[in-house]
N, CA, C and O atoms as CSV, one atom per row, in Angstrom:
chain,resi,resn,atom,element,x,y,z
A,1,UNK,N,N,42.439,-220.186,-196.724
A,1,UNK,CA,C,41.801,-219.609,-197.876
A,1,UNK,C,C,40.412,-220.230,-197.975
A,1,UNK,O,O,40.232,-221.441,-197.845
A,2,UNK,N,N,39.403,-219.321,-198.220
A,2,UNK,CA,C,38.057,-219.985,-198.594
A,2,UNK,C,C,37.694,-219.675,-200.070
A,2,UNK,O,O,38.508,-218.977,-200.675
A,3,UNK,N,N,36.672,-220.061,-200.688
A,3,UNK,CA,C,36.379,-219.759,-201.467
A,3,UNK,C,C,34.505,-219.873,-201.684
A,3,UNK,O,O,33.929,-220.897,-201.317
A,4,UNK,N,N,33.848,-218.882,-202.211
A,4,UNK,CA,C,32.176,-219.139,-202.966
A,4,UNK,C,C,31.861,-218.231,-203.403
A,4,UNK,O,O,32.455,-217.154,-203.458
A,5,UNK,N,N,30.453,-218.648,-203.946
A,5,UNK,CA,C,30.548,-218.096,-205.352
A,5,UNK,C,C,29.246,-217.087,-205.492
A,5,UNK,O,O,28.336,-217.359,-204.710
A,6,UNK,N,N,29.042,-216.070,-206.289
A,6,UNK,CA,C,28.427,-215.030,-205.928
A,6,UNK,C,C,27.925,-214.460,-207.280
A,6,UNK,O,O,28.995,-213.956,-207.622
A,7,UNK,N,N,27.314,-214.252,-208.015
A,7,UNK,CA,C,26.553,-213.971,-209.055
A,7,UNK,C,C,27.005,-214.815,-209.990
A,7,UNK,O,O,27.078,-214.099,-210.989
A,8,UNK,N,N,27.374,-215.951,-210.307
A,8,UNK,CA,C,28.019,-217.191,-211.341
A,8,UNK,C,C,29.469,-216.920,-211.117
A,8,UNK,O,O,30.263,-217.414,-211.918
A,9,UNK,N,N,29.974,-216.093,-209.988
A,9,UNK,CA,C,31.612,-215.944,-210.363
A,9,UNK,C,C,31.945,-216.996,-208.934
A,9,UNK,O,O,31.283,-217.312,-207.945
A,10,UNK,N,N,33.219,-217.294,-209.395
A,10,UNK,CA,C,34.108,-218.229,-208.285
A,10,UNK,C,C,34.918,-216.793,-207.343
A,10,UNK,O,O,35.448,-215.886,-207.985
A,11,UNK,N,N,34.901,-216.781,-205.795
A,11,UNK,CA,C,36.080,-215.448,-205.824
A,11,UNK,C,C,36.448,-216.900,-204.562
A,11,UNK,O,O,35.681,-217.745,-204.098
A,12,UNK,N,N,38.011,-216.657,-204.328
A,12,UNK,CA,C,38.870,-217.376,-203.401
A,12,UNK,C,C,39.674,-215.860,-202.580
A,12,UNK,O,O,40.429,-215.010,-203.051
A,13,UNK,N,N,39.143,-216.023,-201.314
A,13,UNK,CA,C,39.326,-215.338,-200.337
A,13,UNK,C,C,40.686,-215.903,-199.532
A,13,UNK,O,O,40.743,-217.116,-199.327
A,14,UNK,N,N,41.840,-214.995,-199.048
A,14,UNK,CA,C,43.205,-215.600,-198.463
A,14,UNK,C,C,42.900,-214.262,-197.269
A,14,UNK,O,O,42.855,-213.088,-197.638
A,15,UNK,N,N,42.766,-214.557,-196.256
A,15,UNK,CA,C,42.770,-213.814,-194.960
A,15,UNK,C,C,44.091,-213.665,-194.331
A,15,UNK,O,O,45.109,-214.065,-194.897
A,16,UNK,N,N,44.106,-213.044,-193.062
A,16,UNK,CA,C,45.179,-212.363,-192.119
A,16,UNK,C,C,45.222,-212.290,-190.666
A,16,UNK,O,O,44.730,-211.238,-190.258
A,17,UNK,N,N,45.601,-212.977,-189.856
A,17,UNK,CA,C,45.233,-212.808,-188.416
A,17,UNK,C,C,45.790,-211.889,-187.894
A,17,UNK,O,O,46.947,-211.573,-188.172
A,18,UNK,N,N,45.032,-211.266,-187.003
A,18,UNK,CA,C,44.919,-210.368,-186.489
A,18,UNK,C,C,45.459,-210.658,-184.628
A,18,UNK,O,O,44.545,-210.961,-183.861
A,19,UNK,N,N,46.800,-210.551,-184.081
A,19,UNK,CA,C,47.051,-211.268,-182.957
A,19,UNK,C,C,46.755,-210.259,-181.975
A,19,UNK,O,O,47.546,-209.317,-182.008
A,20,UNK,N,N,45.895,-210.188,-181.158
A,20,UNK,CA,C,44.992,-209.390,-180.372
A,20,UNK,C,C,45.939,-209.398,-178.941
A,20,UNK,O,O,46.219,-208.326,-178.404
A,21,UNK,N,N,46.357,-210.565,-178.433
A,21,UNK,CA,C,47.297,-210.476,-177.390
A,21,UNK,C,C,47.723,-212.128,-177.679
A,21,UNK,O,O,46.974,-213.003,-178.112
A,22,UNK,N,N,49.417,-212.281,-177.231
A,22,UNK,CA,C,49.925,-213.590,-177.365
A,22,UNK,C,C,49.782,-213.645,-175.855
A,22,UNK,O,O,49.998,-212.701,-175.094
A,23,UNK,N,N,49.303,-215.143,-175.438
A,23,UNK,CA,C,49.315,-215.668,-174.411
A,23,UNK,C,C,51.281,-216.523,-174.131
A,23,UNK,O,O,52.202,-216.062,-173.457
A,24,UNK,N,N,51.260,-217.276,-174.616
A,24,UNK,CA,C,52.547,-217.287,-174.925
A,24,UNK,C,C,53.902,-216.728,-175.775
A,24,UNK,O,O,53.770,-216.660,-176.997
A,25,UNK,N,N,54.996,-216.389,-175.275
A,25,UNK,CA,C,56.104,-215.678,-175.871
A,25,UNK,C,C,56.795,-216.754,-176.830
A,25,UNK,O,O,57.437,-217.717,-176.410
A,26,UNK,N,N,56.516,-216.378,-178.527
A,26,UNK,CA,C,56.768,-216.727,-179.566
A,26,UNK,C,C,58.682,-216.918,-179.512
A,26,UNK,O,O,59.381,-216.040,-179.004
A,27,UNK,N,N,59.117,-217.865,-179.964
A,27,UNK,CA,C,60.630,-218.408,-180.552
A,27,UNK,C,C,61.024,-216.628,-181.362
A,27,UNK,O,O,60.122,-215.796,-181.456
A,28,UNK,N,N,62.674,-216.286,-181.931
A,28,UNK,CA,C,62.742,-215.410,-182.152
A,28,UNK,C,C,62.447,-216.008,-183.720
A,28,UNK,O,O,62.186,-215.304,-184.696
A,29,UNK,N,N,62.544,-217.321,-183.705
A,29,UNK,CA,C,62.338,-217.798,-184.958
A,29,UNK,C,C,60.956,-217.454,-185.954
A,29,UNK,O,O,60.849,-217.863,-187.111
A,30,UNK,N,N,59.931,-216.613,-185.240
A,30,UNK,CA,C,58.812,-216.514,-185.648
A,30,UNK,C,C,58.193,-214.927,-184.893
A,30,UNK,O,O,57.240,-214.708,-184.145
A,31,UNK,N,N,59.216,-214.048,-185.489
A,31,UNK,CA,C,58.904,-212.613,-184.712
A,31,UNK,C,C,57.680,-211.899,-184.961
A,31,UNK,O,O,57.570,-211.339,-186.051
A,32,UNK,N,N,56.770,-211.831,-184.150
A,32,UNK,CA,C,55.747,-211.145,-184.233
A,32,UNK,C,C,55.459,-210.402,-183.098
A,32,UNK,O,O,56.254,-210.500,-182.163
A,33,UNK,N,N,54.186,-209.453,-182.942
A,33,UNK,CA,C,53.269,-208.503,-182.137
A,33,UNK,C,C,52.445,-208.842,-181.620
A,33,UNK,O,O,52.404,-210.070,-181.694
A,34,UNK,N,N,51.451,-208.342,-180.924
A,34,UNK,CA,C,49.867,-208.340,-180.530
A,34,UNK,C,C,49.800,-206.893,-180.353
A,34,UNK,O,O,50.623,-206.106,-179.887
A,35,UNK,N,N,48.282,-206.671,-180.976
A,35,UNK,CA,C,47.602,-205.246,-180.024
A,35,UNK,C,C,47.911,-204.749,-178.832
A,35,UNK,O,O,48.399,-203.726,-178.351
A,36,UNK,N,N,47.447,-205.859,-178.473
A,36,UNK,CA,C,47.583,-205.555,-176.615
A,36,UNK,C,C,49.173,-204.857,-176.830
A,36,UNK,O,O,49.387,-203.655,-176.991
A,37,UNK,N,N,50.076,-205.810,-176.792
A,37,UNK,CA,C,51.711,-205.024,-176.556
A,37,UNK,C,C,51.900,-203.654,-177.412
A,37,UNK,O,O,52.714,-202.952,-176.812
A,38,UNK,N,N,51.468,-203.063,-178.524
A,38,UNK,CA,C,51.266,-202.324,-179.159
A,38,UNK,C,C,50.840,-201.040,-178.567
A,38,UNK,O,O,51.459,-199.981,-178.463
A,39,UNK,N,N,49.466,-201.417,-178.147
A,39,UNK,CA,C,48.417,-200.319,-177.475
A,39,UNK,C,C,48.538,-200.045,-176.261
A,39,UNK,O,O,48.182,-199.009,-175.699
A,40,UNK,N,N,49.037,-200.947,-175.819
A,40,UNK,CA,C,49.364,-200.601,-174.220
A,40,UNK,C,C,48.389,-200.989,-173.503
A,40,UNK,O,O,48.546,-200.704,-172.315
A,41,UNK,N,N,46.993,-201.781,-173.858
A,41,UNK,CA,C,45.594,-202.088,-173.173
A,41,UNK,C,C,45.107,-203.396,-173.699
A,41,UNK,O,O,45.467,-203.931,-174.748
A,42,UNK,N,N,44.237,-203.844,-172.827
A,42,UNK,CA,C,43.343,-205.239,-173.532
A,42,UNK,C,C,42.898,-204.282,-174.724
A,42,UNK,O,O,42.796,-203.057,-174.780
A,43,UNK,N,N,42.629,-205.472,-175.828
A,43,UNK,CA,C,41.839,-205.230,-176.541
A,43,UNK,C,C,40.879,-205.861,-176.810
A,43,UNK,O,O,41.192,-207.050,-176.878
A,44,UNK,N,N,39.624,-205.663,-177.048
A,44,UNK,CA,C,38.536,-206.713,-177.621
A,44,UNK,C,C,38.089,-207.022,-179.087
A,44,UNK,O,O,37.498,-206.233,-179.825
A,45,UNK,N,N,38.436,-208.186,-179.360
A,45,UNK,CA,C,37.692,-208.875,-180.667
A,45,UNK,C,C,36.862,-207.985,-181.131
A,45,UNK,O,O,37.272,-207.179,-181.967
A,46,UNK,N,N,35.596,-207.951,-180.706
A,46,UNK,CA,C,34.515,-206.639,-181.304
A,46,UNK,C,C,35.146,-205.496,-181.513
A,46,UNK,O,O,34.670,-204.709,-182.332
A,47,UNK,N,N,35.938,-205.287,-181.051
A,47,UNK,CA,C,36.491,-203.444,-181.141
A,47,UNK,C,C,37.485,-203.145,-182.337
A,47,UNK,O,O,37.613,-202.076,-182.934
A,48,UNK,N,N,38.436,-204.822,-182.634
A,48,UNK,CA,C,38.935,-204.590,-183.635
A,48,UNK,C,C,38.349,-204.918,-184.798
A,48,UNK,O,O,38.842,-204.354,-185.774
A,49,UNK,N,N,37.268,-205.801,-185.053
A,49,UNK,CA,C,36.282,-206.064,-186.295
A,49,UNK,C,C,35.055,-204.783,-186.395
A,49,UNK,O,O,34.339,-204.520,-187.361
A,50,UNK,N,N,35.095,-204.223,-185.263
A,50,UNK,CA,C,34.200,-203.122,-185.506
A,50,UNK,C,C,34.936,-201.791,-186.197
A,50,UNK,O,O,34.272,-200.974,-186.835
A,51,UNK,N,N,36.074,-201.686,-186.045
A,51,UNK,CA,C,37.325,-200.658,-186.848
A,51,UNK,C,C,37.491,-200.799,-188.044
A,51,UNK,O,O,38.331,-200.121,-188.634
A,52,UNK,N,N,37.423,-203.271,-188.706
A,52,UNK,CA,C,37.912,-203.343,-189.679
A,52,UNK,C,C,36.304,-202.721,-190.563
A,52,UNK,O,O,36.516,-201.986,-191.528
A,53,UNK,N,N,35.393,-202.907,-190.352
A,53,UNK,CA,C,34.301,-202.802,-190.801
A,53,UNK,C,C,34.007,-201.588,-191.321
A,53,UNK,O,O,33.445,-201.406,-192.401
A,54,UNK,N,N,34.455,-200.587,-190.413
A,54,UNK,CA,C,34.370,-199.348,-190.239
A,54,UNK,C,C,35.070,-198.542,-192.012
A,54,UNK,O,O,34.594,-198.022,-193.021
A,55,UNK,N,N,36.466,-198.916,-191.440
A,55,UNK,CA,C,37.073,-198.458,-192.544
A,55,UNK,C,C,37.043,-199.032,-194.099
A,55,UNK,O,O,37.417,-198.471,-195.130
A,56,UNK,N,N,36.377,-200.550,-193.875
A,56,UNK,CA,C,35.869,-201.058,-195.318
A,56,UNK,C,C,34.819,-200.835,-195.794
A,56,UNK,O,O,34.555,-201.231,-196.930
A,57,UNK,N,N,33.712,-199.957,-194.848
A,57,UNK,CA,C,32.466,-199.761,-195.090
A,57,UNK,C,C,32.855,-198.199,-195.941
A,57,UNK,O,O,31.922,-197.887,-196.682
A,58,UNK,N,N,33.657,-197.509,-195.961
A,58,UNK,CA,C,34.282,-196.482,-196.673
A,58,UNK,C,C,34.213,-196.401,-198.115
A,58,UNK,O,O,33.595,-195.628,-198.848
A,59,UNK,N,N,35.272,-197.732,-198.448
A,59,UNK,CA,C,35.521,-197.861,-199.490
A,59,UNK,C,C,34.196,-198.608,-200.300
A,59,UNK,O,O,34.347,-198.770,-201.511
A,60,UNK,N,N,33.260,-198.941,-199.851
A,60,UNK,CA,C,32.060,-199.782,-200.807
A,60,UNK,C,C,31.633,-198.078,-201.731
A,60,UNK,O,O,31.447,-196.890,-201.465
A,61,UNK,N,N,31.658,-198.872,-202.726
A,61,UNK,CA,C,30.500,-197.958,-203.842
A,61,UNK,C,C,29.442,-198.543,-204.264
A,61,UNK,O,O,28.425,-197.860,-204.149
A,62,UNK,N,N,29.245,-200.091,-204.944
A,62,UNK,CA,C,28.816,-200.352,-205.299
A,62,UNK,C,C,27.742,-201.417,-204.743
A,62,UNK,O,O,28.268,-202.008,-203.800
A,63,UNK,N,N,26.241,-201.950,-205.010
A,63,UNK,CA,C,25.232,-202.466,-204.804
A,63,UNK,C,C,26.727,-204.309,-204.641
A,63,UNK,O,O,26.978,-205.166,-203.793
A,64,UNK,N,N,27.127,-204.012,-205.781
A,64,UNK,CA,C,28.164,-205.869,-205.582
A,64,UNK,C,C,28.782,-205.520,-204.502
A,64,UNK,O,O,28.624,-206.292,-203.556
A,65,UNK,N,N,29.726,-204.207,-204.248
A,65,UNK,CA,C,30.888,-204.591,-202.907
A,65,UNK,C,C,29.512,-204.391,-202.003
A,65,UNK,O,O,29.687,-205.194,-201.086
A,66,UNK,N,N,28.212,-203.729,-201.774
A,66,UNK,CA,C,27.537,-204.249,-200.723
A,66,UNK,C,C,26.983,-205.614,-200.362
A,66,UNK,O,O,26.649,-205.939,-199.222
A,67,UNK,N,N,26.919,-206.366,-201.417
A,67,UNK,CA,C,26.864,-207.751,-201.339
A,67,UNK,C,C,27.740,-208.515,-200.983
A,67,UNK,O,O,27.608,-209.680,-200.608
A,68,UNK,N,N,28.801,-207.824,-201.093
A,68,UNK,CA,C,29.839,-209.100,-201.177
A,68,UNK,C,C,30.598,-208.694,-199.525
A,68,UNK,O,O,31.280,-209.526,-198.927
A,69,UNK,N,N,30.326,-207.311,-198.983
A,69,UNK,CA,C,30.466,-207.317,-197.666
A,69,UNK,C,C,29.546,-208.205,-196.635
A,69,UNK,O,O,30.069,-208.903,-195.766
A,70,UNK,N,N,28.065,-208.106,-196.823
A,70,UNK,CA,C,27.645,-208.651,-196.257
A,70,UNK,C,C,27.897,-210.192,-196.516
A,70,UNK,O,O,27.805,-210.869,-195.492
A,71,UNK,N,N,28.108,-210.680,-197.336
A,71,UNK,CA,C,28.439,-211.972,-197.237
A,71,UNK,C,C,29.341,-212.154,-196.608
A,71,UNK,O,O,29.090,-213.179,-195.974
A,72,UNK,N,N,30.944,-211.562,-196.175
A,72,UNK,CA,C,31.863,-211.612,-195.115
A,72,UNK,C,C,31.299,-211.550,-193.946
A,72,UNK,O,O,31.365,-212.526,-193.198
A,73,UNK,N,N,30.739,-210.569,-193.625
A,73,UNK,CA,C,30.151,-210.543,-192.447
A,73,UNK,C,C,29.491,-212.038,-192.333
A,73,UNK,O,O,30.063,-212.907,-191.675
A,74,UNK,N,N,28.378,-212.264,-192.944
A,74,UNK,CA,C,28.137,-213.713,-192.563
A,74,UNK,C,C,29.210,-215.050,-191.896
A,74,UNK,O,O,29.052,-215.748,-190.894
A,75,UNK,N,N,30.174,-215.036,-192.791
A,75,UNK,CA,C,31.189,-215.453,-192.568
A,75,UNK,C,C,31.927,-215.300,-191.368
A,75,UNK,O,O,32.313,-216.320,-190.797
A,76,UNK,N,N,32.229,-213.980,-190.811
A,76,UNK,CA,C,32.409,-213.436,-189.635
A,76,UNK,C,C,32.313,-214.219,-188.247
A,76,UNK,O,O,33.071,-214.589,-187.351
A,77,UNK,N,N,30.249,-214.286,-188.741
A,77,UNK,CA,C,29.750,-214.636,-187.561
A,77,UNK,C,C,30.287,-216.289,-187.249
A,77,UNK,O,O,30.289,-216.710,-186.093
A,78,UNK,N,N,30.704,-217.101,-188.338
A,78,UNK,CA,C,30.706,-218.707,-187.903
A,78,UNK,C,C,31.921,-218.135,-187.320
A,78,UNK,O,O,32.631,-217.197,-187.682
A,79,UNK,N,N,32.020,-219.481,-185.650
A,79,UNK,CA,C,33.140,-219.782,-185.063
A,79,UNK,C,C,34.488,-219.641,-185.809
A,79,UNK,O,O,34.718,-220.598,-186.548
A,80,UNK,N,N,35.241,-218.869,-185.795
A,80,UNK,CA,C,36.796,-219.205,-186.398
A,80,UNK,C,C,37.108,-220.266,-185.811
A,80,UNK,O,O,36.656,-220.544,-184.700
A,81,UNK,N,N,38.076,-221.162,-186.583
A,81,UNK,CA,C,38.507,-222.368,-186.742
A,81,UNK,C,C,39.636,-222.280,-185.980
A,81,UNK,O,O,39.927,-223.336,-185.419
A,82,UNK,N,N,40.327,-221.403,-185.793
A,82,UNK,CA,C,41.749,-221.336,-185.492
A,82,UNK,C,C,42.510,-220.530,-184.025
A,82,UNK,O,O,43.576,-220.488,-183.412
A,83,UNK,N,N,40.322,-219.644,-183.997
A,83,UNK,CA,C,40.272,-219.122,-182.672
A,83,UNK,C,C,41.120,-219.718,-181.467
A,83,UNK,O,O,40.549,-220.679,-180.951
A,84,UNK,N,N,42.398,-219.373,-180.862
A,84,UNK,CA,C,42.926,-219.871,-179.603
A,84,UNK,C,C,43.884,-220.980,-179.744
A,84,UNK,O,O,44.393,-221.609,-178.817
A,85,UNK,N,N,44.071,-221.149,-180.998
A,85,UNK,CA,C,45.490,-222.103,-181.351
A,85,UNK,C,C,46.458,-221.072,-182.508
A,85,UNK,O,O,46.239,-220.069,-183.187
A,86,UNK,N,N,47.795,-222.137,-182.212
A,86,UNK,CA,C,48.733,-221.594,-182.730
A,86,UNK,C,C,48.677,-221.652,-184.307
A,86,UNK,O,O,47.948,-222.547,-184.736
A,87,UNK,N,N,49.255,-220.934,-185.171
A,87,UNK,CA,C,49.549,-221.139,-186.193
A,87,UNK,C,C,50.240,-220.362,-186.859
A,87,UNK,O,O,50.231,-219.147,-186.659
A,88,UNK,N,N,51.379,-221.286,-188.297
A,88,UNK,CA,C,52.116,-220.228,-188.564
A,88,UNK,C,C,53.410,-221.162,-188.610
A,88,UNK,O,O,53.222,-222.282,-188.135
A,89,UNK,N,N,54.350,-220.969,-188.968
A,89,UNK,CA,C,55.474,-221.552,-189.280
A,89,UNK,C,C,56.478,-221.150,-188.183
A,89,UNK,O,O,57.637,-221.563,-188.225
């Protein structure tokens, strides 16, 4: 979860990973997917943030959700933290 702050308001952001392809085969204790097994093809990072973008760029109406997209996007661009390790219970 992150959180900052954007016209005097506090907003706390809780995200979702997105498992693009598992390199290793997960316990049944922790059942999940990837794209890749899904789609039947590699997939690329850009191709699926360029989809999520796509379809959230839809829903903006307002001058704030255009602000407050581009501030994700900023966000976007720093290194993920979690890029290429496990996580998850």
């Amino acid at each position: 979860m992150s959180q900052f702050a954007h016209e005097g308001r506090t907003f706390r952001v809780a995200g979702i990973g997105i498992n693009l392809a598992w390199i290793n085969p997960q316990p049944e204790t922790f059942p999940s997917t990837d794209l890749q097994s899904v789609l039947c093809r590699p997939v690329e990072r850009s191709e699926v943030v360029q989809r999520i973008l796509e379809v959230t760029a839809r829903g903006i109406q307002t001058e704030k959700d255009r602000n407050l997209l581009d501030k994700a996007i900023l966000d976007l661009r720093a290194a993920p933290q979690t890029l290429g390790k496990a996580i998850g219970k």
